[in-house]
N, C-alpha and C positions, 0 to 999 in steps of 0.2 A: 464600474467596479466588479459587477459581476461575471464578465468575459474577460476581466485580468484577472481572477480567482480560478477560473475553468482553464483558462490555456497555460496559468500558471500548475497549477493540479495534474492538467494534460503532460507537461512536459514533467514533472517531479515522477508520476506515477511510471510515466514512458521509463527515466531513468533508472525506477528502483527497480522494474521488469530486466530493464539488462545486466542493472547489479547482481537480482537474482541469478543469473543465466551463467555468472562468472562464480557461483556458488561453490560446483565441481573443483575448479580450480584454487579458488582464494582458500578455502578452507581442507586444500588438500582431502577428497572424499574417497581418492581411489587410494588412500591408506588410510585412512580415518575408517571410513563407513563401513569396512571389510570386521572391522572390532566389536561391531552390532549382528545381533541375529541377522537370518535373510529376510525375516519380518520387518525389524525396522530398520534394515537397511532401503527397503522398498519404501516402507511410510515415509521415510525423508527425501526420498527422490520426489516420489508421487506429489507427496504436500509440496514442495519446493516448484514444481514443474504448473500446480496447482494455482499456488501464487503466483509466477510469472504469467499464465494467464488472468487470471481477475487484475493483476495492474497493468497489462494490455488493456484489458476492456474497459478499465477505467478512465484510463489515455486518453482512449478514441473514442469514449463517451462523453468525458473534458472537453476535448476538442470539437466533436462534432456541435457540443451543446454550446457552448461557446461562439461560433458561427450564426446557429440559431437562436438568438435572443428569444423568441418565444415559446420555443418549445421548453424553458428552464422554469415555466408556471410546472409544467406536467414532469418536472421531475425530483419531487420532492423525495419521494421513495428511493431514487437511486442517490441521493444527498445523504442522506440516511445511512445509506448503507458502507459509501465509500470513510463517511466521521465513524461508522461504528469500528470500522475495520480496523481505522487506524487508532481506535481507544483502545479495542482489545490489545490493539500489540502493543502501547503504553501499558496497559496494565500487564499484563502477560508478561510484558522483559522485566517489570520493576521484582515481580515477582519468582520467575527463573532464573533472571540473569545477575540482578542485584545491580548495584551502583559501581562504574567506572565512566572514569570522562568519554570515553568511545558508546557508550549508551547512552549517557547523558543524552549528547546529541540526538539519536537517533530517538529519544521521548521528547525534544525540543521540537523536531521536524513532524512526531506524530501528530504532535499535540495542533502545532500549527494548520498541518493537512486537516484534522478535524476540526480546528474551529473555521477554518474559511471554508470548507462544505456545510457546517452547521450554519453559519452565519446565511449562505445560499438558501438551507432549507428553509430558515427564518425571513426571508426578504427575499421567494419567491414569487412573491404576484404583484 
């Protein structure tokens, strides 16, 4: 259970990294983001670029951990951090973005990503 939870996490997190990456594009930013000062025209880029790194790292931390059954005692802390990640952006959209069926989902999917990492940190040894 616990290395279909990690290579499943692996490949979910791999995906949202390249969702992010289509960001530019899906959300049209080379008219949109021109609307924003040059300040947070940058903080969106930056954060955006930001988070396609940490769900790379989380990926290939998935995956690698996932391989190694043992080394998933010693990584409660990084369990932790991948369910907090995705609580905050459960709370944070309910909060920003408010209720439509296209959020729904994606606090369906947070929620999920953080209970099978939490469930990991729980029934890591």
């Amino acid at each position: 259970m616990k290395q279909g939870i990690l290579y499943t996490g692996g490949i979910i997190n791999g995906a949202l990294a390249v969702f992010h990456m289509f960001f530019w594009k899906m959300f049209n930013w080379q008219t949109e983001l021109p609307r924003l000062s040059k300040d947070n025209q940058g903080i969106m880029q930056i954060a955006n670029i930001i988070i396609i790194f940490i769900l790379l790292y989380f990926s290939v931390m998935s995956l690698a951990l996932a391989r190694s059954n043992a080394a998933v005692r010693n990584a409660g802390s990084l369990f932790i951090l991948i369910s907090g990640f995705y609580l905050i952006r459960l709370v944070t959209g309910i909060i920003f973005f408010g209720y439509s069926f296209e959020e729904l989902i994606v606090w369906i999917v947070c929620f999920l990503i953080a209970a099978g990492y939490g469930l990991l940190f729980l029934n890591r040894v």
